[in-house]
C-alpha positions in Angstrom: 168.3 91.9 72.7 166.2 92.3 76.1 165.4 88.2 75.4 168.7 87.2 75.0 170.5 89.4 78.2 167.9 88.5 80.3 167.5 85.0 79.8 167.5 83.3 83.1 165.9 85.9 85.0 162.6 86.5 86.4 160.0 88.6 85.3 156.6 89.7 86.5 154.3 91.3 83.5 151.9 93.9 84.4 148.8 95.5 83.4 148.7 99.2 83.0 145.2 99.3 83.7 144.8 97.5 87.1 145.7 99.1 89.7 146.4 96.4 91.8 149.8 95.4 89.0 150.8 98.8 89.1 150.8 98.7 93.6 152.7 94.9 92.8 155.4 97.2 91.1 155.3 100.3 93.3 156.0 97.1 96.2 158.8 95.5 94.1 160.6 99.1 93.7 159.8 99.5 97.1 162.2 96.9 98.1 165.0 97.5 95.3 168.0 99.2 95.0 168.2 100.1 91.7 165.4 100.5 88.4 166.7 100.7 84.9 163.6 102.3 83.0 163.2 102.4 79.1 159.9 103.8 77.7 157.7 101.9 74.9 155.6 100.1 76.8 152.0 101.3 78.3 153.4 100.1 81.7 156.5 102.8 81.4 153.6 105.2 80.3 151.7 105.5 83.1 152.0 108.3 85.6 152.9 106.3 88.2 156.2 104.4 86.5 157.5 107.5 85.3 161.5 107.8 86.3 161.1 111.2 88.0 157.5 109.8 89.8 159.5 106.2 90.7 162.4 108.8 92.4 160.0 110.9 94.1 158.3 107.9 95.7 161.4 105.5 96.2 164.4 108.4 97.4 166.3 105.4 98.3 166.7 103.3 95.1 168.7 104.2 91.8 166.9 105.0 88.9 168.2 104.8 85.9 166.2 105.6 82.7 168.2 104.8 79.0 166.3 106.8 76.1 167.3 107.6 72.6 167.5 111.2 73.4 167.1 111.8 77.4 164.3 112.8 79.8 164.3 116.6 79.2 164.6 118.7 75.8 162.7 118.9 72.5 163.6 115.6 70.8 162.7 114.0 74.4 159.4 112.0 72.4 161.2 111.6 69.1 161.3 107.8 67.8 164.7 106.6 67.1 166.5 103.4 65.9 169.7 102.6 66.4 170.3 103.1 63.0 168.8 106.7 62.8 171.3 107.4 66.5 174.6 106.0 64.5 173.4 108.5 61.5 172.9 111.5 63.9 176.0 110.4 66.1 178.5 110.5 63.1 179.5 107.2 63.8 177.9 105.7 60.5 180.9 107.0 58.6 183.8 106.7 61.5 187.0 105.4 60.2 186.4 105.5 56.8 183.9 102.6 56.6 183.0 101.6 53.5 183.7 102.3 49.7 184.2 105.8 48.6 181.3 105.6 45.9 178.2 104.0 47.9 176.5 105.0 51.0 178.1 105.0 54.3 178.5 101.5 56.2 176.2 100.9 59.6 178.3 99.3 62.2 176.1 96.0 62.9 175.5 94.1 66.2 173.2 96.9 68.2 176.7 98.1 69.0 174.9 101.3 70.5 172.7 99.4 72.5 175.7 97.4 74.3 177.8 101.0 74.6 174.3 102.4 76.4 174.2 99.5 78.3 177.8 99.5 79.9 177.5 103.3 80.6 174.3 102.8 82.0 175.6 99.7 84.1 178.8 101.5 85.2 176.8 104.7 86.3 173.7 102.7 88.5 176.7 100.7 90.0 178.8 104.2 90.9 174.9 105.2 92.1 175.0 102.2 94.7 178.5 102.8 95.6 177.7 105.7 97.2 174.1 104.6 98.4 172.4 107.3 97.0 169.6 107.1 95.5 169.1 109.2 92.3 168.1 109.5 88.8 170.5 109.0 85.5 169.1 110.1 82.2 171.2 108.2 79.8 170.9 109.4 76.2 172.0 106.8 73.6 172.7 109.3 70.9 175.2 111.2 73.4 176.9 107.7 74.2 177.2 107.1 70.9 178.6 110.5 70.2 181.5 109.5 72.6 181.9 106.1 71.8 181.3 106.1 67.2 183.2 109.3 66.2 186.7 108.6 67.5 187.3 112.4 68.6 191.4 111.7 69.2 191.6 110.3 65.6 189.4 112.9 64.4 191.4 115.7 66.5 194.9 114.1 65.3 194.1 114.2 62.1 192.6 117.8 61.5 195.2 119.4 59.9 196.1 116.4 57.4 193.4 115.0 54.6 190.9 112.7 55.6 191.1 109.5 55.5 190.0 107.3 52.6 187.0 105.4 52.7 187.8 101.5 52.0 185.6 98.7 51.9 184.4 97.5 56.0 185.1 93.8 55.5 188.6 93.2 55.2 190.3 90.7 52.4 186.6 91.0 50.1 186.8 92.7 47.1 184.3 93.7 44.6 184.1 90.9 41.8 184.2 91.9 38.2 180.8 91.3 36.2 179.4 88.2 34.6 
């Protein structure tokens, strides 16, 4: 998704272990207004590119980090897909996706990683609004928790049955064997 978002930009790859790439990017933060900071990678691992150290050291530039489950708590280092966060979100069985009789139905597209995204996007930019520089912890399982389980459906229809589960792709029906 990274490759395809950020296309036409440019980049500048560093080496954990030389400590003349990680001063290059303490410089480029230096001069920046606003980080977005994901973990994985041995660069994000180092003590030094940390969110909280990159706020400490830049108090005038937005950083934003976007992790499956957030900065602080126990699941903090847990490993996550964005199939697993759909699963733990609810979301996987919404509306009644999919047939009654098989597993429930992923929604497809990295949907959670474009909902992550816009909240991410929308809170750096109300960050910069107000020049002040600070750190967001964006969880994607609690954006997906807002955005998968349609709470007004799910709140409007308490007191009634649930909904039936029906196949996702509408018009396709199950063909008779042979």
């Amino acid at each position: 998704m990274f490759k395809f978002l950020a296309g036409s930009k440019h980049s500048v790859v560093a080496d954990p272990e030389s400590g003349d790439d990680i001063e290059l990017v303490d410089r480029l933060l230096a001069a920046a207004d606003a980080a977005v900071w994901s973990g994985g990678s041995k660069v994000a691992e180092h003590q030094r590119v940390t969110p909280g150290e990159i706020h400490r050291r830049h108090l005038h530039l937005t950083v934003t980090s976007i992790t499956p489950f957030g900065l602080q708590g126990p699941w903090r280092d847990r490993a996550a897909t964005e199939f697993t966060l759909q699963a733990w979100s609810g979301g996987i069985i919404g509306l009644g996706r999919g047939a009654p009789e098989r597993a429930p139905v992923f929604v497809g597209g990295q949907v959670g990683e474009y909902l992550a995204g816009a909240y991410a996007s929308a809170a750096t930019l109300a960050s910069r609004y107000r020049n002040a520089g600070e750190l967001i912890d964006l969880s994607m399982l609690e954006t997906q928790i807002l955005c998968l389980t349609y709470y007004p459906v799910t709140l409007f229809r308490n007191a009634r049955p649930a909904m039936a589960r029906r196949p996702a792709a509408h018009g396709a029906r199950r063909g008779a064997p042979g």
